[in-house]
Backbone as a chain_set.jsonl record, in Angstrom:
{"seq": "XXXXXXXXXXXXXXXXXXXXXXXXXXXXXXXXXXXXXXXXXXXXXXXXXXXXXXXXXXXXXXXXXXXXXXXXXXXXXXXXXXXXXXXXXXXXXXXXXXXXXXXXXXXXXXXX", "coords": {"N": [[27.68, -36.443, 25.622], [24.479, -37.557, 25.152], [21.639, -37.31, 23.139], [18.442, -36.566, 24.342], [15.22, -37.73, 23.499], [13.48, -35.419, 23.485], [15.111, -33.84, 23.182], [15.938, -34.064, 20.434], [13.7, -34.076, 19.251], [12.729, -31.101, 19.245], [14.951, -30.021, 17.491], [14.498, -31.489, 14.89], [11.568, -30.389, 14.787], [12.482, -27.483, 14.934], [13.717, -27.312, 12.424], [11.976, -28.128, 10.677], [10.336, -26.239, 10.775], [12.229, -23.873, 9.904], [12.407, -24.62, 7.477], [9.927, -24.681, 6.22], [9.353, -21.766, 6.427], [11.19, -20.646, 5.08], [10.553, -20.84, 2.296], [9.032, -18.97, 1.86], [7.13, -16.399, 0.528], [7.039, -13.121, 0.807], [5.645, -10.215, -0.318], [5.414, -7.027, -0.704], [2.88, -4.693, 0.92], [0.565, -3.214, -1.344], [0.75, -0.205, -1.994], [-1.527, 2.905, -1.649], [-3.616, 4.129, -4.509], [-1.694, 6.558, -4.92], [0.248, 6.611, -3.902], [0.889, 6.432, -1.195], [2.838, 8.357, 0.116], [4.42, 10.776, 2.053], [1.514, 13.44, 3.109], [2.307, 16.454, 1.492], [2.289, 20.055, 2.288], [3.117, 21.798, 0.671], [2.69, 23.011, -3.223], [4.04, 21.394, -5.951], [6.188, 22.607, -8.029], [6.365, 23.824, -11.396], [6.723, 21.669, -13.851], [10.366, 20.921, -14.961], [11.865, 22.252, -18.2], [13.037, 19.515, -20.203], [15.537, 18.573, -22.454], [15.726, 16.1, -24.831], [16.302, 14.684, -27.249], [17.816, 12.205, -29.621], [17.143, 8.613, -28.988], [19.788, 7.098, -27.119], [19.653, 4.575, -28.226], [18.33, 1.417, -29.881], [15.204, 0.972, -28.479], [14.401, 2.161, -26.518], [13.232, 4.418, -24.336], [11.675, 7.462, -22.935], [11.413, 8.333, -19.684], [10.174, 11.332, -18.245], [11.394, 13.829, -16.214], [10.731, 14.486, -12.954], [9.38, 16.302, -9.562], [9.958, 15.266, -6.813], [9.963, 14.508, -3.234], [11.941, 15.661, -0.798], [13.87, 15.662, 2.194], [11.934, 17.704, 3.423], [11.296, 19.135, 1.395], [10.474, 20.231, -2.311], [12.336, 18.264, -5.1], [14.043, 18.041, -7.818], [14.4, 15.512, -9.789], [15.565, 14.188, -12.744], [14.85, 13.313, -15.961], [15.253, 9.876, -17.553], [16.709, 7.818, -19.87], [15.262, 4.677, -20.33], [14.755, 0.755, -20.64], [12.041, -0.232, -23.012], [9.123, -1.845, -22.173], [7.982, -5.062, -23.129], [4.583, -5.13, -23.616], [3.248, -3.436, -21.759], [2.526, -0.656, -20.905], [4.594, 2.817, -19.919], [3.351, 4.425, -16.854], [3.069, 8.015, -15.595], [4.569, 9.903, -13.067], [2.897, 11.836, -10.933], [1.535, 14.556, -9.149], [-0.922, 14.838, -7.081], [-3.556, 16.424, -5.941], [-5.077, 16.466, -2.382], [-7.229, 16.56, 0.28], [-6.19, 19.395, 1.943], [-3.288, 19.226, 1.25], [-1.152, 18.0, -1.262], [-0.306, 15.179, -2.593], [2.289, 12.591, -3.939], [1.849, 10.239, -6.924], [3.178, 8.098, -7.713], [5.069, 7.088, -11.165], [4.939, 4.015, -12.426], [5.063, 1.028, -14.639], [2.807, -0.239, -16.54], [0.389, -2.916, -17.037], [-0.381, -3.006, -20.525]], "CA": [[26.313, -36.31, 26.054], [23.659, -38.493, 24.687], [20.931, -36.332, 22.864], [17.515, -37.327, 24.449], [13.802, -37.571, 22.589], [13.238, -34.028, 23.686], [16.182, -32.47, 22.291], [15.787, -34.286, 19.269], [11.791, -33.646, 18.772], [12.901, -29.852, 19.188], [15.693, -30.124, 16.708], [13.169, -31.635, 14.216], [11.005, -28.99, 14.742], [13.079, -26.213, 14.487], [14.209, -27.748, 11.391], [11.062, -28.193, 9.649], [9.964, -24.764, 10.729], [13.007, -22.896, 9.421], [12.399, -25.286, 5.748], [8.985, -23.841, 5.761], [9.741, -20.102, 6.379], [12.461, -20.573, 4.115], [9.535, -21.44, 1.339], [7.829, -18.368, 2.09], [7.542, -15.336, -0.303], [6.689, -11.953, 1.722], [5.286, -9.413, -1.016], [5.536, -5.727, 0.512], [1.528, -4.583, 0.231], [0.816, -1.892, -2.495], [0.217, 1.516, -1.543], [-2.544, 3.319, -1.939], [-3.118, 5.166, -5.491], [-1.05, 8.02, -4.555], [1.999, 5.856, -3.211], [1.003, 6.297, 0.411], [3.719, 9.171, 0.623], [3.346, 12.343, 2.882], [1.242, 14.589, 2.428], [2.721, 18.046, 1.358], [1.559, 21.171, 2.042], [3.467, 22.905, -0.51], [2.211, 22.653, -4.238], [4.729, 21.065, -6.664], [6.771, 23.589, -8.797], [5.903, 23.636, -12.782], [8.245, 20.711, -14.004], [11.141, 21.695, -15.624], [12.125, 21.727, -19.591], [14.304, 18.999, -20.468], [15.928, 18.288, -23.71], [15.265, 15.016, -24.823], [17.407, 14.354, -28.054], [17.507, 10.834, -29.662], [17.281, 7.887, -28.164], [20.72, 6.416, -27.773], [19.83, 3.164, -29.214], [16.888, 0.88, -30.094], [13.84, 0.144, -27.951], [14.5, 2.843, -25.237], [11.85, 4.895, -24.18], [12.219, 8.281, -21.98], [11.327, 8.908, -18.512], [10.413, 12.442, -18.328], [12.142, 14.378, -14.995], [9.529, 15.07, -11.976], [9.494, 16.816, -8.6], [9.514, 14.502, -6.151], [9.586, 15.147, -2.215], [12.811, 14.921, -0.135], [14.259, 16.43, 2.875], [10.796, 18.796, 3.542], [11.153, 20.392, -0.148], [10.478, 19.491, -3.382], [13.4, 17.765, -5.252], [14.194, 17.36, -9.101], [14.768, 14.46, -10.42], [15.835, 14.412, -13.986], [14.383, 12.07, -16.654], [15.918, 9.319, -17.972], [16.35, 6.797, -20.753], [14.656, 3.378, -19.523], [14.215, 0.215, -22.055], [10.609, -0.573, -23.229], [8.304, -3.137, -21.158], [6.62, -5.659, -23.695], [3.15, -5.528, -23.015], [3.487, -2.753, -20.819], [2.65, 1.396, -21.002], [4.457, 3.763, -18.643], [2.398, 5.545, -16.31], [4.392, 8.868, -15.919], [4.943, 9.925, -11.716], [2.439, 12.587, -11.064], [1.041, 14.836, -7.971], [-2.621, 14.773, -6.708], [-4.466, 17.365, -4.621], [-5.737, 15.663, -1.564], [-7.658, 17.674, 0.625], [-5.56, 20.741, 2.046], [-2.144, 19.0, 0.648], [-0.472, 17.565, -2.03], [-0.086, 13.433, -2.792], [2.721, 11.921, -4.875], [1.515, 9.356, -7.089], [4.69, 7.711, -8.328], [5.385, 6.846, -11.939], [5.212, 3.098, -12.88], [4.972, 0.189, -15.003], [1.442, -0.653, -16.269], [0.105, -4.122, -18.181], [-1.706, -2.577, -21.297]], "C": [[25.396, -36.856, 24.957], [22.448, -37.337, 24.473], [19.597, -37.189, 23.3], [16.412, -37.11, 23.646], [13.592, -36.354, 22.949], [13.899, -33.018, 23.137], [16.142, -32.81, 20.792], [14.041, -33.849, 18.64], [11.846, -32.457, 18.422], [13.789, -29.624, 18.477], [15.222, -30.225, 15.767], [12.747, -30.862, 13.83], [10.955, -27.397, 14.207], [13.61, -26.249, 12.802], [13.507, -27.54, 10.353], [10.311, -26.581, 9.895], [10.507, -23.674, 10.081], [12.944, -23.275, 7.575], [11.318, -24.1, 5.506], [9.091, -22.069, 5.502], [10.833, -19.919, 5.129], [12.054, -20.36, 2.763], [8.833, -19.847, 1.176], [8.503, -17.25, 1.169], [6.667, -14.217, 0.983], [6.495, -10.815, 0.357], [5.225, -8.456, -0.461], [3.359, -5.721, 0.074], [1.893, -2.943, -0.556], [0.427, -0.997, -1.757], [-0.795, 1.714, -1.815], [-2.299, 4.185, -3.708], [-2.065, 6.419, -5.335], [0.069, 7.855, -3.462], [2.111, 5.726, -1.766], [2.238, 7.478, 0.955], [2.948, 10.405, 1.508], [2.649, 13.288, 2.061], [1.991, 15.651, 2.604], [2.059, 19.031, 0.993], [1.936, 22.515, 1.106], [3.237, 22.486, -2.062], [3.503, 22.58, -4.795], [5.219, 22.056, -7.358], [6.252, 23.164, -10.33], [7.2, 22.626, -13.056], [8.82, 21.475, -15.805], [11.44, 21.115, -17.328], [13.014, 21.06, -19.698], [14.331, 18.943, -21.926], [16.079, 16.997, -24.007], [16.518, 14.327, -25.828], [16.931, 12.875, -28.268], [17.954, 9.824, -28.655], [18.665, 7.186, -28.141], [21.22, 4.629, -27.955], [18.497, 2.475, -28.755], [15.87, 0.357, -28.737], [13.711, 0.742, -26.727], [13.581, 3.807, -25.356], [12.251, 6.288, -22.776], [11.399, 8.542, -20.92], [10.895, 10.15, -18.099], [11.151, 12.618, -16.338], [10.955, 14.684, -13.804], [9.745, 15.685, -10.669], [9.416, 15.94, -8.105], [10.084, 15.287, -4.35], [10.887, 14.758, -1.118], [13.519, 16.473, 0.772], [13.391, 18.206, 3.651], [10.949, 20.077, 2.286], [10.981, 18.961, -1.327], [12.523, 19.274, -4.444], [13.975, 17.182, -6.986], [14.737, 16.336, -9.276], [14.689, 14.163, -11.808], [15.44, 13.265, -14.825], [15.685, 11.486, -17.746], [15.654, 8.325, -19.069], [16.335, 5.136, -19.893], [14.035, 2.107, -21.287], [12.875, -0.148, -21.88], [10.474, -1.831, -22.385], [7.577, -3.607, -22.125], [5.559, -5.912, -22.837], [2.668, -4.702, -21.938], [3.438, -0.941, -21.53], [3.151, 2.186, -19.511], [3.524, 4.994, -18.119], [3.312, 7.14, -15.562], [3.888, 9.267, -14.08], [4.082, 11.555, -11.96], [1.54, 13.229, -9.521], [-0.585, 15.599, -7.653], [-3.237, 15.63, -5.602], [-5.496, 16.094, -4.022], [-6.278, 16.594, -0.176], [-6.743, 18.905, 1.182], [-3.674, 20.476, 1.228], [-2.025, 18.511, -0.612], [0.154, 15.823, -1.807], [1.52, 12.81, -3.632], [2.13, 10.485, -5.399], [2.416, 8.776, -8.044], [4.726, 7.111, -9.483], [5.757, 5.419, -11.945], [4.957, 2.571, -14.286], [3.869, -0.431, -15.076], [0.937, -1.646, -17.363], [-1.083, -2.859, -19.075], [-3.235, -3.053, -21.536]], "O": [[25.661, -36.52, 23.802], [22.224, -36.533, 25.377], [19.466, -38.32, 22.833], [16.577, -36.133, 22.915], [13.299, -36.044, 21.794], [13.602, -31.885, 22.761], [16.3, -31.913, 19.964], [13.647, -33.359, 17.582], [11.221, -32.193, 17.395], [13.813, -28.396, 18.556], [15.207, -29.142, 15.182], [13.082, -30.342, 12.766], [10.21, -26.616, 13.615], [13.83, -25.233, 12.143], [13.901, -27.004, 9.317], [9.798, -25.976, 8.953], [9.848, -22.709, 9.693], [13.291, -22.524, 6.664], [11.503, -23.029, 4.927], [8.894, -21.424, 4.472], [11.031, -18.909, 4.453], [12.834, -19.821, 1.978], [8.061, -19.694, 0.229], [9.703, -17.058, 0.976], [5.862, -14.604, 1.83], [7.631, -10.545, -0.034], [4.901, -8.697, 0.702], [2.744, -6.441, -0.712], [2.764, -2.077, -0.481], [-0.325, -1.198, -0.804], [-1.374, 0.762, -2.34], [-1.24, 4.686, -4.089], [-2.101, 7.184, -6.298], [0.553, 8.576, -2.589], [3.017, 5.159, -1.155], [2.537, 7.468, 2.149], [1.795, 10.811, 1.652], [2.88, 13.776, 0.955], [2.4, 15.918, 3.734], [1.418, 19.187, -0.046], [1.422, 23.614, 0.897], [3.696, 21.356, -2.232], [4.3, 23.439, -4.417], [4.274, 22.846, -7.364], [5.695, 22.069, -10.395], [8.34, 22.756, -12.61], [8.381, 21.994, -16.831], [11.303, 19.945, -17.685], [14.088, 21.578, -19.391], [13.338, 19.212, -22.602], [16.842, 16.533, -23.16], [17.443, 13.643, -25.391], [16.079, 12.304, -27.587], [18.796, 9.976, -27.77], [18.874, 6.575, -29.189], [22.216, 3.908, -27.896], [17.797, 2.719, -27.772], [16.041, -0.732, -28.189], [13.077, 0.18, -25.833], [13.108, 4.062, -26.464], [12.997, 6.03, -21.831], [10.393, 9.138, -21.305], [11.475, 10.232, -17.016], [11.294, 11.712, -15.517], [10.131, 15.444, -14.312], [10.962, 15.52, -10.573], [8.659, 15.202, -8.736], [10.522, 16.437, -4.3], [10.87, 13.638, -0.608], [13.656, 17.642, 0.41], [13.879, 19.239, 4.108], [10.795, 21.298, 2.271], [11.152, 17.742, -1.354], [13.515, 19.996, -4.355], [14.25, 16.002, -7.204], [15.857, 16.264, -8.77], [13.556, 13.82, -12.148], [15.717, 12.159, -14.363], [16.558, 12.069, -18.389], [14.492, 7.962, -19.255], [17.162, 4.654, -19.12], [13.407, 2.346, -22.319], [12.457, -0.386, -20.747], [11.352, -2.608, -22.01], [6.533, -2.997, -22.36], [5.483, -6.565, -21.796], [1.769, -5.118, -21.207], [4.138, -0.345, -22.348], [2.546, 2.235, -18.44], [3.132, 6.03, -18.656], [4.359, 6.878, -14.97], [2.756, 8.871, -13.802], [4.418, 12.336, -12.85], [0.94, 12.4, -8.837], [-1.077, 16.667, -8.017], [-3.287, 15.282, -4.422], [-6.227, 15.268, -4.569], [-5.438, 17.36, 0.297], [-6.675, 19.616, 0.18], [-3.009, 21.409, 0.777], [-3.09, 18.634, -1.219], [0.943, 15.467, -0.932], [0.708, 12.196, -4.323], [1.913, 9.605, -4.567], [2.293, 9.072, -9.233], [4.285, 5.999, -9.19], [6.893, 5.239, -11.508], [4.661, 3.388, -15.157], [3.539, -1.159, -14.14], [1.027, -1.293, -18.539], [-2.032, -2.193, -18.661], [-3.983, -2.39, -22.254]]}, "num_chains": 1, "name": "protein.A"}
């Protein structure tokens, strides 16, 4: 079977359409300050004491541990050692009264 100008124009097409998309970056969009998570109507627990101890080895930087929100309860999550960000201060994961609930505003990575 002999491919005619129609099947080929649409071949083409599809071709240069799938290059372009192919090209394309998709960035998620940011959240809102306060991560866009649910609100919760139960207030965060006091976060817990960890023991920190040295670092085990140069240029690492600690994490502390935070409540975070899983399965309709709050949920420890234990802090960890993470290496330093030149040019960069961590912002530590922290929860925000928003009118009758509770926000998470999640702990990142911030240009100084």
């Amino acid at each position: 079977m002999i491919p005619t100008r129609r099947t080929l124009a649409t071949l083409a097409l599809a071709a240069a359409a799938s290059s372009l998309l192919g090209a394309c970056i998709v960035v998620p969009a940011r959240p809102g300050p306060y991560g866009g998570g649910p609100l919760v109507m139960v207030a965060p627990p006091p976060p817990r004491v960890e023991f920190v101890g040295v670092a085990p080895g140069p240029g690492l930087f600690w994490l502390s541990g935070f409540w975070g929100w899983s399965g309709g309860r709050h949920v420890w999550n234990p802090g960890h050692w993470e290496h330093e960000r030149e040019g960069y201060h961590y912002v530590p994961q922290r929860w925000v009264r928003q009118g009758p609930g509770w926000r998470m505003a999640p702990g990142h990575w911030d240009r100084r």
